[in-house]
TIBALUM-171500 format. One record per residue (C-alpha): residue number from 1; residue in three letters; chain; y, x, z. Coordinates in nm, 2 decimals, padded with zeros to 4 digits. Layout:
<recs>
+-----+--------+--------+--------+--------+--------+
! num ! residu ! chaine !     c2 !     c1 !     c3 !
+-----+--------+--------+--------+--------+--------+
! NUM !    ala !      A !      Y !      X !      Z !
...
+-----+--------+--------+--------+--------+--------+
</recs>
This chain:
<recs>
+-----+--------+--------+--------+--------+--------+
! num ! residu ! chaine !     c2 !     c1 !     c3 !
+-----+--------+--------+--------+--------+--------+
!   1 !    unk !      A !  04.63 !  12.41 !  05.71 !
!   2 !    unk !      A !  04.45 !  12.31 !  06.03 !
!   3 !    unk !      A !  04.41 !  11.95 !  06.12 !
!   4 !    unk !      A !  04.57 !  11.87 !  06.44 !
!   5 !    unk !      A !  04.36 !  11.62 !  06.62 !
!   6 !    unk !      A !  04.41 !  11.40 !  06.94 !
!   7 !    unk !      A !  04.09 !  11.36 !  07.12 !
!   8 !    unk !      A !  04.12 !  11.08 !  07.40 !
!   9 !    unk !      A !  03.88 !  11.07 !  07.72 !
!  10 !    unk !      A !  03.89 !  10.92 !  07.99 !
!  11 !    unk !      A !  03.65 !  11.18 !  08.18 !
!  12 !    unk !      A !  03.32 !  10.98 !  08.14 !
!  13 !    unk !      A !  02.95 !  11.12 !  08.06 !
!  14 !    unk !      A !  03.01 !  10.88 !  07.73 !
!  15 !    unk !      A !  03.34 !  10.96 !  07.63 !
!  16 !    unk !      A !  03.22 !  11.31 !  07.51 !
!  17 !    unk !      A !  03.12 !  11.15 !  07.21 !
!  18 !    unk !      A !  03.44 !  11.22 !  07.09 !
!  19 !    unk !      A !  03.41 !  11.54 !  07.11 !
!  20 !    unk !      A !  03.03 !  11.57 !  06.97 !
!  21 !    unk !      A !  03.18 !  11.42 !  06.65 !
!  22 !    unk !      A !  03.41 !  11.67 !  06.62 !
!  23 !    unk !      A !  03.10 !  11.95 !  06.62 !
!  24 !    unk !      A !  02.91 !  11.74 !  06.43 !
!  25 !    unk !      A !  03.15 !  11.71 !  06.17 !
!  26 !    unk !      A !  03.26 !  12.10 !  06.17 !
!  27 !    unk !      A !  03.62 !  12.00 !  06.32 !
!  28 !    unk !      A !  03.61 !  12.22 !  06.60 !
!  29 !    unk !      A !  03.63 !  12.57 !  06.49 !
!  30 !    unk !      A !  03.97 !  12.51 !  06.23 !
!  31 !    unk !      A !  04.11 !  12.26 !  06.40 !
!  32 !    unk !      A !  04.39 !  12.24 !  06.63 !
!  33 !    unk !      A !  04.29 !  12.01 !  06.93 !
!  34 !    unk !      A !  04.46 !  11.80 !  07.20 !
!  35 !    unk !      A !  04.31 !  11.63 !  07.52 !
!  36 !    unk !      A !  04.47 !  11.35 !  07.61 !
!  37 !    unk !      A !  04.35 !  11.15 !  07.95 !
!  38 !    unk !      A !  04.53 !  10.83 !  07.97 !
!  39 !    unk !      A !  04.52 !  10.78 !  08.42 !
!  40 !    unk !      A !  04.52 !  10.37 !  08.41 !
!  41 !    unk !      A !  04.63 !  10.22 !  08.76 !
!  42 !    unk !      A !  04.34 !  10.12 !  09.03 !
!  43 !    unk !      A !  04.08 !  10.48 !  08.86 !
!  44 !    unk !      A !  04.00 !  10.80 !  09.03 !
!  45 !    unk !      A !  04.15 !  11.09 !  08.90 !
!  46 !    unk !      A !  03.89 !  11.39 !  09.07 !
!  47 !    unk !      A !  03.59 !  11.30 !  08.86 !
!  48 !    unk !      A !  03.82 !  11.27 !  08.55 !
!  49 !    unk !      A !  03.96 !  11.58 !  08.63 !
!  50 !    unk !      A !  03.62 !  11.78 !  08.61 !
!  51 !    unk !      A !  03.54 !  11.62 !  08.32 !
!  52 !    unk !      A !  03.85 !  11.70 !  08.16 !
!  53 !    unk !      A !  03.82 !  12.05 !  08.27 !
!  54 !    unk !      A !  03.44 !  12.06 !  08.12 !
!  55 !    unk !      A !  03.57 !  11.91 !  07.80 !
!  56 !    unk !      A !  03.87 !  12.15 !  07.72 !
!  57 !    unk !      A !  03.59 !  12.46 !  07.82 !
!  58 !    unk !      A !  03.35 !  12.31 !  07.56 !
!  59 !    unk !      A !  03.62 !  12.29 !  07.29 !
!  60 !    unk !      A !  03.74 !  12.67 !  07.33 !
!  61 !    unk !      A !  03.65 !  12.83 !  07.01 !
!  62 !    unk !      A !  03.75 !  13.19 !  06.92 !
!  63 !    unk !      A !  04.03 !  13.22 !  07.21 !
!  64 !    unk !      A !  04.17 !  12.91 !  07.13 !
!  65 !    unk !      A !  04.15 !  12.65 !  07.39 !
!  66 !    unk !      A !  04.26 !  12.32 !  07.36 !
!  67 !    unk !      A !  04.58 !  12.17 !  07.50 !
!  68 !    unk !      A !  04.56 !  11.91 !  07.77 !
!  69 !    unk !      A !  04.79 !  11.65 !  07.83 !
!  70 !    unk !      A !  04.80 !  11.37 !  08.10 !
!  71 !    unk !      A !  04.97 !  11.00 !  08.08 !
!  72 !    unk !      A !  04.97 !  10.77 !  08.29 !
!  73 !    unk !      A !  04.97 !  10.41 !  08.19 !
!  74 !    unk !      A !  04.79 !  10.17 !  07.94 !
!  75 !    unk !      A !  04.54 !  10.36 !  07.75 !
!  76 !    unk !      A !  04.65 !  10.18 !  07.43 !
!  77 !    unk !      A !  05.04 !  10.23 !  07.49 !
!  78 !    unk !      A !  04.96 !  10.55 !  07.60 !
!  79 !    unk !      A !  04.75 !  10.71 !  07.29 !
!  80 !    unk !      A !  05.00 !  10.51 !  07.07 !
!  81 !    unk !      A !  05.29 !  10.69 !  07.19 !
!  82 !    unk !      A !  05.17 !  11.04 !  07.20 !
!  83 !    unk !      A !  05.08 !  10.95 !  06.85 !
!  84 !    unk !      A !  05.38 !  10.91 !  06.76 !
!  85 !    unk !      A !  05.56 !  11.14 !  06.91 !
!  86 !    unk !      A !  05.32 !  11.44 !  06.84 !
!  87 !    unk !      A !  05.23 !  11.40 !  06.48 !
!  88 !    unk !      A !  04.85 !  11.38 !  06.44 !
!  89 !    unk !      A !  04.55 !  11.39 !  06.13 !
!  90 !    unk !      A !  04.31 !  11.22 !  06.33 !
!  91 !    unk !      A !  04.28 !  11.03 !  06.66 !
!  92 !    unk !      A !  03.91 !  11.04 !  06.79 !
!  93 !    unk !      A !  03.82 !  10.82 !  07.08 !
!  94 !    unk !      A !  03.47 !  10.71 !  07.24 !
!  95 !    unk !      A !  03.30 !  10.43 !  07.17 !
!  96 !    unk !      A !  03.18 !  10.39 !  07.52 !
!  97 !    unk !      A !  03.37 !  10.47 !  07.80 !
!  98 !    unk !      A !  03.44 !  10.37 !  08.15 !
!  99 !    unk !      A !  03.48 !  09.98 !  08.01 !
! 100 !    unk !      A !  03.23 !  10.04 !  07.74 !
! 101 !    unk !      A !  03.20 !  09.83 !  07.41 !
! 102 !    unk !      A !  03.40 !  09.58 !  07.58 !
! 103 !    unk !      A !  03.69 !  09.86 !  07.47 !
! 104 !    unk !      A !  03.61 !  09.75 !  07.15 !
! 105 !    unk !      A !  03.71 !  09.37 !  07.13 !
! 106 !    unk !      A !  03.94 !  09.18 !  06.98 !
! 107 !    unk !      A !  04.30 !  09.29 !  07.14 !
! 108 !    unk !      A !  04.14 !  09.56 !  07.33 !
! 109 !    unk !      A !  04.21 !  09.97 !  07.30 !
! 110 !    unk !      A !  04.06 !  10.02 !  07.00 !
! 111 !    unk !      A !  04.12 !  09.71 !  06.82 !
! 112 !    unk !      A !  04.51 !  09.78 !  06.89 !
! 113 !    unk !      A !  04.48 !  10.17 !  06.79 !
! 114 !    unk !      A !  04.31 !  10.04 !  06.47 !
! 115 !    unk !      A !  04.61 !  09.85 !  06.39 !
! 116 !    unk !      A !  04.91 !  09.98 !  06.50 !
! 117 !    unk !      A !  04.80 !  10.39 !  06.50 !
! 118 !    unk !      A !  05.05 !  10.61 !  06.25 !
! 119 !    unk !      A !  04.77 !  10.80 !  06.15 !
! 120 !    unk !      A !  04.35 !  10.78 !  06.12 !
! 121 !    unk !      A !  04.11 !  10.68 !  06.38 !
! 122 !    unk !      A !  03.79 !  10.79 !  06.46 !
! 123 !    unk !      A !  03.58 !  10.58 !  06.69 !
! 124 !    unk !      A !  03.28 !  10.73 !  06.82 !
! 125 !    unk !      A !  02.87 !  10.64 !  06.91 !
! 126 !    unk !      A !  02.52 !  10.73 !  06.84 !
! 127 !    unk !      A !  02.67 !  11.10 !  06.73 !
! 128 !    unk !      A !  02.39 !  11.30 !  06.56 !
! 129 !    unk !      A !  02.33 !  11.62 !  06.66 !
! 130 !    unk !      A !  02.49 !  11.70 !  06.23 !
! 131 !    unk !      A !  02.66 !  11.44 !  06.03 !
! 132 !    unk !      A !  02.45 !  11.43 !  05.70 !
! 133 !    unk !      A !  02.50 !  11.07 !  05.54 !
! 134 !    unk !      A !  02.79 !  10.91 !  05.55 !
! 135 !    unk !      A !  02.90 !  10.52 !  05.34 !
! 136 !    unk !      A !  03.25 !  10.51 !  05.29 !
! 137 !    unk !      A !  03.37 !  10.16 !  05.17 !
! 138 !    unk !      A !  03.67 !  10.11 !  04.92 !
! 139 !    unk !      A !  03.79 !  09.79 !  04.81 !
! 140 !    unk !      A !  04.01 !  09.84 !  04.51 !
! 141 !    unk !      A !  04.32 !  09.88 !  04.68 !
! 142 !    unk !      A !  04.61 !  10.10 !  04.72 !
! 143 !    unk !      A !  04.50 !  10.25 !  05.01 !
! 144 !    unk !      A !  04.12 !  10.31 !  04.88 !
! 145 !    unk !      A !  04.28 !  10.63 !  04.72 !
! 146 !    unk !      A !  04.34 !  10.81 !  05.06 !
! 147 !    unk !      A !  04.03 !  10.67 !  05.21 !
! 148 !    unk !      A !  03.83 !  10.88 !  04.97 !
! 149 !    unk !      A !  04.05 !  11.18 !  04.98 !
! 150 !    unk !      A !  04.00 !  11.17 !  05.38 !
! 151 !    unk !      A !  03.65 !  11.09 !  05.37 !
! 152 !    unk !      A !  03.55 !  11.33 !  05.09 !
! 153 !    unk !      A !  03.72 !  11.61 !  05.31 !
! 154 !    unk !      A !  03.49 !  11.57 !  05.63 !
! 155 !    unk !      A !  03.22 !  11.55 !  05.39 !
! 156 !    unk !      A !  03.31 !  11.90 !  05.24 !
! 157 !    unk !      A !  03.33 !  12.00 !  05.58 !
! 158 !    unk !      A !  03.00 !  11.90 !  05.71 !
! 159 !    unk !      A !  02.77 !  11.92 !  05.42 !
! 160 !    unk !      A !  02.70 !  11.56 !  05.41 !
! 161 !    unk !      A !  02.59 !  11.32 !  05.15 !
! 162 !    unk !      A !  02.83 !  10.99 !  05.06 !
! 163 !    unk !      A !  02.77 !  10.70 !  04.94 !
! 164 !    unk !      A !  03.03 !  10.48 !  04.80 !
! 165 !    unk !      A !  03.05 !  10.06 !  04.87 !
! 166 !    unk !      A !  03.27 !  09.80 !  04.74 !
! 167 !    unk !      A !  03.16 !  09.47 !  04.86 !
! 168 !    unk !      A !  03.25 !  09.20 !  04.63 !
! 169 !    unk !      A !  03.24 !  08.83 !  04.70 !
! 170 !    unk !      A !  02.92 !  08.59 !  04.62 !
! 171 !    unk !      A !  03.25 !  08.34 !  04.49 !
! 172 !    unk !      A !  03.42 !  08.38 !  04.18 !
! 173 !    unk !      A !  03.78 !  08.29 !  04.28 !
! 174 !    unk !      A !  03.94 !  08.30 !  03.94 !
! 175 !    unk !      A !  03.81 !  08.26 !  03.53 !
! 176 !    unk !      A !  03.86 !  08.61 !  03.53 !
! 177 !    unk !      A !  03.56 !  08.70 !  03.75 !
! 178 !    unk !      A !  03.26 !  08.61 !  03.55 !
! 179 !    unk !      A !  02.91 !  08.44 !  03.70 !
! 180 !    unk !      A !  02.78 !  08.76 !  03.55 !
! 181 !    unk !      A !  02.99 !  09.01 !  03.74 !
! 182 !    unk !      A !  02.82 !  08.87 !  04.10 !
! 183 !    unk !      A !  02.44 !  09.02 !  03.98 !
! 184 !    unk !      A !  02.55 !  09.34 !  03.86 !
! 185 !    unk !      A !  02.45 !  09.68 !  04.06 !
! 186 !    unk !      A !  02.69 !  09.95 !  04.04 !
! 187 !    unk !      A !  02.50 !  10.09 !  03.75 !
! 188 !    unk !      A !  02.54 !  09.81 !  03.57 !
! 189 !    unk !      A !  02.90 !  09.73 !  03.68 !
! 190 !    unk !      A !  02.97 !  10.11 !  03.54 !
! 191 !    unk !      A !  02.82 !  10.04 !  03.22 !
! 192 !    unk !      A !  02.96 !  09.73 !  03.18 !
! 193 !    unk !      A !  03.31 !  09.85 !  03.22 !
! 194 !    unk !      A !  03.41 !  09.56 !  03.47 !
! 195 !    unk !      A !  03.66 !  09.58 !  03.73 !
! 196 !    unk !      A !  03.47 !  09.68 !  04.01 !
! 197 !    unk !      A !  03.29 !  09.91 !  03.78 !
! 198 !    unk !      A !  03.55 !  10.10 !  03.68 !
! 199 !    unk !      A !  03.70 !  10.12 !  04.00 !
! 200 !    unk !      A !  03.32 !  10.25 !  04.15 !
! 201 !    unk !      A !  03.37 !  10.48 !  03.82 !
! 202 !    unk !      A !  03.67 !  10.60 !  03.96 !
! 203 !    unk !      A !  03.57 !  10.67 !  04.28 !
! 204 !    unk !      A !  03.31 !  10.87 !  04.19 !
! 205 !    unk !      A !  03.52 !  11.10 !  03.99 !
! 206 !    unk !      A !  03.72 !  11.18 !  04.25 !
! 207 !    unk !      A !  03.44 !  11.24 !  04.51 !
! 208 !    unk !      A !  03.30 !  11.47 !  04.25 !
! 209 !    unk !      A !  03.62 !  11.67 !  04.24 !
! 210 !    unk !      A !  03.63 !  11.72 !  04.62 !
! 211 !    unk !      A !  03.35 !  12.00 !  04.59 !
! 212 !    unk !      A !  03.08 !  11.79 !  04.79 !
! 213 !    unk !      A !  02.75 !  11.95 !  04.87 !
! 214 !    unk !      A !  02.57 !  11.66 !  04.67 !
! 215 !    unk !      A !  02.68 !  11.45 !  04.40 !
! 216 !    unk !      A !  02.80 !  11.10 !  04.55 !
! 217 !    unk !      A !  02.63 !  10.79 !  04.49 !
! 218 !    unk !      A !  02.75 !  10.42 !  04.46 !
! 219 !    unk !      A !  02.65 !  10.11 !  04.58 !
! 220 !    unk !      A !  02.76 !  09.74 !  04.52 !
! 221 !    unk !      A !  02.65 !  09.46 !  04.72 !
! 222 !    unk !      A !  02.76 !  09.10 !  04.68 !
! 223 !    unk !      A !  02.82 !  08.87 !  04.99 !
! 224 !    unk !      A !  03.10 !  08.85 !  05.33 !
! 225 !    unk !      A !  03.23 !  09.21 !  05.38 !
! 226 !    unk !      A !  03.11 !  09.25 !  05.73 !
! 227 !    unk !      A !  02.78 !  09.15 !  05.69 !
! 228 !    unk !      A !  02.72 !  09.40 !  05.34 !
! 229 !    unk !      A !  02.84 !  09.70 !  05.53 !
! 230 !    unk !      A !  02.62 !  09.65 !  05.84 !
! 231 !    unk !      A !  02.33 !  09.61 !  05.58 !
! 232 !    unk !      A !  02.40 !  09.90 !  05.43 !
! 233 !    unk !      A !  02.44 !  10.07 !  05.72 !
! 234 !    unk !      A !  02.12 !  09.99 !  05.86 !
! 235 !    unk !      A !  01.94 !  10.01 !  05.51 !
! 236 !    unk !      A !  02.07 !  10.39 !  05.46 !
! 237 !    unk !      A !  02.07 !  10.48 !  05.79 !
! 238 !    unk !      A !  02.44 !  10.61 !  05.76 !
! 239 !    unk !      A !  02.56 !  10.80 !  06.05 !
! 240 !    unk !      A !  02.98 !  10.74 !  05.97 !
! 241 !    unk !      A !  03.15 !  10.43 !  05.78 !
! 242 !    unk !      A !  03.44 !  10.50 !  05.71 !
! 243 !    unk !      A !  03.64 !  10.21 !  05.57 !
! 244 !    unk !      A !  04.05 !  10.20 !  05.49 !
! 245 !    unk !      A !  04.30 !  10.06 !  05.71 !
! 246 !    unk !      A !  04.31 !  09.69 !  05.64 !
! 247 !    unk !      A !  04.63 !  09.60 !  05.66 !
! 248 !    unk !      A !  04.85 !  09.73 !  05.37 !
! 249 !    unk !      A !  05.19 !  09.67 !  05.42 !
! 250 !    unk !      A !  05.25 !  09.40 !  05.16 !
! 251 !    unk !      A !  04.93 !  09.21 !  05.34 !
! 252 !    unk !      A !  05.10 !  08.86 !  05.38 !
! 253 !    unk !      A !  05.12 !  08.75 !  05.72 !
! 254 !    unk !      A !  04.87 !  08.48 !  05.65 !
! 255 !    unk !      A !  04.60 !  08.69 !  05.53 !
! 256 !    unk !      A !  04.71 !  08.98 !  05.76 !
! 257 !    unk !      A !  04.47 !  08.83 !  06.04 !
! 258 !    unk !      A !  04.16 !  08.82 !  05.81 !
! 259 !    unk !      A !  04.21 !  09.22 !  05.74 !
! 260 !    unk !      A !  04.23 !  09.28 !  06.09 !
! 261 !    unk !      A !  03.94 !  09.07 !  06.20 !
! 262 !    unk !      A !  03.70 !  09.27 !  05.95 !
! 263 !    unk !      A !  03.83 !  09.61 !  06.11 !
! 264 !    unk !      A !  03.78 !  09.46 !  06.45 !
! 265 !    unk !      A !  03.43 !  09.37 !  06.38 !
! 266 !    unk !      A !  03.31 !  09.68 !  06.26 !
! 267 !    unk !      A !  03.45 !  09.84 !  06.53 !
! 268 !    unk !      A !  03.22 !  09.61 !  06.75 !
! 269 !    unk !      A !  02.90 !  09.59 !  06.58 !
! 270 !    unk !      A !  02.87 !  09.92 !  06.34 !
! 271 !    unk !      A !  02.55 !  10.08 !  06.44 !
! 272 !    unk !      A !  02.75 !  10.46 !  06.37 !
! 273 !    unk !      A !  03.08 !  10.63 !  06.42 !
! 274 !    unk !      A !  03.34 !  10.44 !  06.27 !
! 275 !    unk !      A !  03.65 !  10.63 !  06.05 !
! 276 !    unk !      A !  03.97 !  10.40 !  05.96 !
! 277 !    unk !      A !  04.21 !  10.60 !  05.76 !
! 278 !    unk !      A !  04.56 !  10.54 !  05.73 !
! 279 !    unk !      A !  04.75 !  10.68 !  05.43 !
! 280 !    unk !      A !  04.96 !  10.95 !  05.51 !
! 281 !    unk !      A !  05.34 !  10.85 !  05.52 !
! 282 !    unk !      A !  05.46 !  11.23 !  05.57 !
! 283 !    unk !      A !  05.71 !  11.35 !  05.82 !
! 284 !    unk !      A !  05.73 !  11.68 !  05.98 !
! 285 !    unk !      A !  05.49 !  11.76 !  06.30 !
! 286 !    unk !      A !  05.60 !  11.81 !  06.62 !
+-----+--------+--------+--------+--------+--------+
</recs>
């Protein structure tokens, strides 16, 4: 079944990035595309238009030419309620747009997509011409399931290589977490048979049952969250992280602003495209 994906521009040279993932990723040809342009108060509409225009012509494939649609309003609000009105697999936006990466802060577009979006997002920069590496991070949790799932399938799709993190703290907060466990590598976590090695274990198995290209690798680091994925990032030259939405719904609502803040700082400083997937919660499409 196609994907249905919501690409949001605002017209701007940059905010084709969106729509240079979706090549790079294989998403254009058996996907089912919509153009949303959010018109925000105070912004000229004629150089939006042409890009618009330029966009939807780029993204015909095979007779099929993509759906545009017009709002007019807060982008945020905006892209929030289409989303939920029009059922969606993937919202992809720029990473750079009119406002730039200041988009991207704390209670900005993104930030607010990332939290309150029904469905995944896909934030885009520095697209490569092919998407060929890609780290997806899981961190033991419910939703780490679907975040592979998701992940794995634009591997498939683009022929790419994955990598898979889990990030574990430098502090063992309870008797049950060893001194030992915090210098294992994943190799030796796996042979081990601890927690986080059975979990990368598990991971791997169902990568490997996704029909990648290439057989998945793992990767455990030790240290704060942010600060593991951007190394790895930068030390693997990864061109997508794609991490789970990080706030579950039985997140307490004192922890619930630690989740967010991780999400919100990836967002901002992760060198690459950025994937947050959302479990599916079903419901027909409309």
């Amino acid at each position: 079944m196609p994907w249905r994906v919501l690409l949001c521009s605002d017209g701007s040279p940059a905010a084709t990035a969106g729509a240079s993932m979706l090549e790079a990723l294989g998403l254009v040809e058996d996907s089912e595309i919509v153009v949303l342009r959010v018109h925000e108060p105070g912004h000229a509409t004629a150089p939006i238009d042409v890009g618009l225009a330029e966009l939807r012509s780029r993204l015909e494939v095979g007779g099929r030419t993509p759906d545009v649609r017009v709002r007019h309003g807060h982008a945020a609000e905006e892209i929030l309620a289409e989303a939920e009105t029009h059922s969606y697999d993937l919202v992809v936006v720029g990473a750079q747009g009119r406002r730039g990466l200041t988009r991207f802060r704390l209670g900005s577009t993104a930030s607010r997509l990332a939290r309150h979006l029904p469905t995944s997002l896909l934030a885009c920069r520095r697209v490569p011409v092919a998407v060929e590496r890609i780290l997806l991070c899981t961190s033991g949790e419910t939703p780490s399931l679907a975040t592979l799932r998701f992940g794995s399938s634009l591997a498939v799709r683009a022929g790419a290589r994955v990598t898979l993190l889990h990030v574990m703290s430098q502090v063992a907060l309870t008797w049950a977490s060893p001194s030992d466990d915090l210098a294992d590598t994943a190799e030796t976590a796996i042979a081990r048979g601890t927690r986080e090695g059975l979990h990368l274990k598990h991971g791997l198995e169902v990568l490997a049952q996704a029909g990648l290209r290439h057989p998945p690798t793992a990767r455990l680091r030790h240290g704060l969250v942010v600060d593991e994925v951007l190394a790895e990032i930068r030390q693997g030259d990864h061109q997508l992280l794609t991490i789970g939405a990080h706030r579950p719904p039985e997140a307490s609502a004192a922890y619930a602003p630690y989740l967010d803040d991780v999400a919100d700082r990836l967002l901002t400083h992760a060198p690459c495209s950025v994937l947050i997937v959302r479990a599916p919660t079903g419901g027909a499409r409309a």
